[in-house]
TINU-18182 format. One record per atom (N, C-alpha, C, CB): x, y, z. Coordinates in steps of 0.05 Angstrom, whole numbers, padded with zeros to 5 digits, always signed. Glycine has a CB too. Layout:
<sites>
XYZ ...
</sites>
This chain:
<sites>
-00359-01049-00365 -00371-01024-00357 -00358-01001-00373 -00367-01019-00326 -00370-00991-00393 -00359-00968-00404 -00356-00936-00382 -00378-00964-00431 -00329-00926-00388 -00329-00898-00374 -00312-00886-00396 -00314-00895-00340 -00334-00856-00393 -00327-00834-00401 -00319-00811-00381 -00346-00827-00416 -00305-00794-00390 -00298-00773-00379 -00310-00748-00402 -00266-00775-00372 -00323-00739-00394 -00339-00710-00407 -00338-00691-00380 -00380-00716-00419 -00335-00660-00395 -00341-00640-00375 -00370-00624-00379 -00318-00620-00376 -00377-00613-00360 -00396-00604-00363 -00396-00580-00368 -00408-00610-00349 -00420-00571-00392 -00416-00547-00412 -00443-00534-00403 -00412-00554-00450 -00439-00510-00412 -00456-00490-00405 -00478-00492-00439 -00434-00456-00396 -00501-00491-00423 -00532-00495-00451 -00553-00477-00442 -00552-00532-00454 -00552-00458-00452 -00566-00434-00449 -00565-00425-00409 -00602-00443-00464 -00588-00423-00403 -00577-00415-00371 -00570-00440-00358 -00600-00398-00350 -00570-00462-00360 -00568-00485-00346 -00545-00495-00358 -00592-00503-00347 -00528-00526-00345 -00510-00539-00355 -00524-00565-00363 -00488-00541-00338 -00503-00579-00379 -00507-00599-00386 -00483-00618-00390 -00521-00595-00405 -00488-00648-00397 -00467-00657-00414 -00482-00683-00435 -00438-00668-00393 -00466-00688-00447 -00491-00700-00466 -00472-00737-00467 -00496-00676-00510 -00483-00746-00460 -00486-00781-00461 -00482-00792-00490 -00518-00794-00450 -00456-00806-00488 -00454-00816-00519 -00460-00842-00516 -00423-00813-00535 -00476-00851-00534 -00489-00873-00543 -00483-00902-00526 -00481-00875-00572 -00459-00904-00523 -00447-00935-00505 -00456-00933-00474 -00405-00938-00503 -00459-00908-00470 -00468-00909-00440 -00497-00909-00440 -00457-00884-00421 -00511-00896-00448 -00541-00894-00457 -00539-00931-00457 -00550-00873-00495 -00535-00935-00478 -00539-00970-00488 -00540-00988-00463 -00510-00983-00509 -00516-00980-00442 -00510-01002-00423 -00528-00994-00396 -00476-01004-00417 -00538-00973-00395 -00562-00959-00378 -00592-00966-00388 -00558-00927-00379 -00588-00981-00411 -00614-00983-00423 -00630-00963-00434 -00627-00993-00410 -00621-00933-00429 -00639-00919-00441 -00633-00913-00474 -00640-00896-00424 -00658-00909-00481 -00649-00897-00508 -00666-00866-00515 -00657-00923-00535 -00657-00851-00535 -00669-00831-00548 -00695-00823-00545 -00666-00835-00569 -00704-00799-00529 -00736-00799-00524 -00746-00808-00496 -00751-00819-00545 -00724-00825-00488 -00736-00835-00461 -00743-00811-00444 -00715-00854-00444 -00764-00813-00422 -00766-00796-00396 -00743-00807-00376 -00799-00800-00381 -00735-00788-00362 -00719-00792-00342 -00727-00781-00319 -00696-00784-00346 -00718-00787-00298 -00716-00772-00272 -00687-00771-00258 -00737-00785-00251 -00677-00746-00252 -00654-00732-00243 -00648-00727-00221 -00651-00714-00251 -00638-00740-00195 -00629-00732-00173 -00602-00726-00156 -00638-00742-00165 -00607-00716-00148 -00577-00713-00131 -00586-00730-00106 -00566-00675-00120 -00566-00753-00109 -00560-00762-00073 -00527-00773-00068 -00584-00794-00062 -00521-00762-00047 -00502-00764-00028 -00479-00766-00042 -00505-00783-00010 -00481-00743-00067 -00459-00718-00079 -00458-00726-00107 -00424-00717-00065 -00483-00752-00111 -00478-00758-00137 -00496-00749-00147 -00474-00782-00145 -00497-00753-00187 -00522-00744-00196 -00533-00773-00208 -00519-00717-00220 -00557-00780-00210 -00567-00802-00206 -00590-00806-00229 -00577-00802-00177 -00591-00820-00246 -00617-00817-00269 -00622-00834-00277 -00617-00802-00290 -00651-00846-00269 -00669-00865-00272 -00689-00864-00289 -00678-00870-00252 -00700-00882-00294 -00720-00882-00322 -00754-00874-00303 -00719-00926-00343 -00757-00856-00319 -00781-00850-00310 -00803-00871-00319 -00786-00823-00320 -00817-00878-00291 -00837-00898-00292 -00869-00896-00291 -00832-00912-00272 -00885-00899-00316 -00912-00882-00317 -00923-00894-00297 -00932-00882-00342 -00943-00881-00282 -00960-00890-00257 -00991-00898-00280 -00965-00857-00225 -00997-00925-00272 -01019-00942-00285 -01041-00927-00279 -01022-00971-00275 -01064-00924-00303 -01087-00907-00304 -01100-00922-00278 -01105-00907-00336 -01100-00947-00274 -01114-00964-00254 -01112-00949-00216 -01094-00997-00259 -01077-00945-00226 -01064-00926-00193 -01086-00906-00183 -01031-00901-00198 -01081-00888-00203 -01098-00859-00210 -01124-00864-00197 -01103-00851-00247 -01135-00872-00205 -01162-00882-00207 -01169-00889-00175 -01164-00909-00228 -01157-00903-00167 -01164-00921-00138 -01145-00898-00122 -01150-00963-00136 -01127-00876-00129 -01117-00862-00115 -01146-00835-00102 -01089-00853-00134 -01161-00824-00130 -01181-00808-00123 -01209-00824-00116 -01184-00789-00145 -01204-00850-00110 -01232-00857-00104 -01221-00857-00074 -01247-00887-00119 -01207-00866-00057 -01204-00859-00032 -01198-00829-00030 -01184-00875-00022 -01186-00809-00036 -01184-00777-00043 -01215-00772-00032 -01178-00767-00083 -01237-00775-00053 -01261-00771-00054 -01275-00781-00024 -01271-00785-00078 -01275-00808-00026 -01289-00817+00002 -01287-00803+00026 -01280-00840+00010 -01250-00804+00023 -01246-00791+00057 -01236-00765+00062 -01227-00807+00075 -01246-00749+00032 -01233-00725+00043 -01246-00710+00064 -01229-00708+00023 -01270-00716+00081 -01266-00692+00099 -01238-00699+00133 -01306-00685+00111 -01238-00730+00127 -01227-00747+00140 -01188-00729+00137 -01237-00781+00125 -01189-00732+00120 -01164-00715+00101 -01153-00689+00108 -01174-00708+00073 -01185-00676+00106 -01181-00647+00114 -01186-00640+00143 -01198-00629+00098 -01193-00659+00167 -01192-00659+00186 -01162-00656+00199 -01206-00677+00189 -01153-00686+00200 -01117-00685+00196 -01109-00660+00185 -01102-00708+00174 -01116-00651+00167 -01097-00625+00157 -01093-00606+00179 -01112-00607+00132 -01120-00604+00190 -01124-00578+00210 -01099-00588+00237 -01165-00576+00223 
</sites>
């Protein structure tokens, strides 16, 4: 298990710290990847962002469509 110790630096109004290559590698991510960034229970947490299949989408607004007054009923 590689560990680094980096501090975290200030990058324009936000912070950052930047991931040297051995940890990237053993996380599997590489250069370009999407990520997703969370905080849970005091840690910071970053997972590979996972595209949702054109197929999801699709069968997500065909029920959307069907039952939206069903939808907007519940809302009320």
């Amino acid at each position: 298990m590689a560990l680094v110790h980096k501090t975290v630096q200030r990058v324009g109004n936000s912070s950052g710290v930047v991931l040297p290559p051995e940890i990237l590698k053993e996380a599997g991510f590489e250069r370009g990847d999407e990520i997703i960034i969370r905080a849970e229970r005091g840690q910071i947490v970053i997972s590979p962002r996972v595209a949702i299949r054109e197929e999801v989408i699709q069968a997500a607004e065909t029920v959307i469509a069907r039952y939206d007054a069903v939808f907007r009923k519940l809302a009320q």
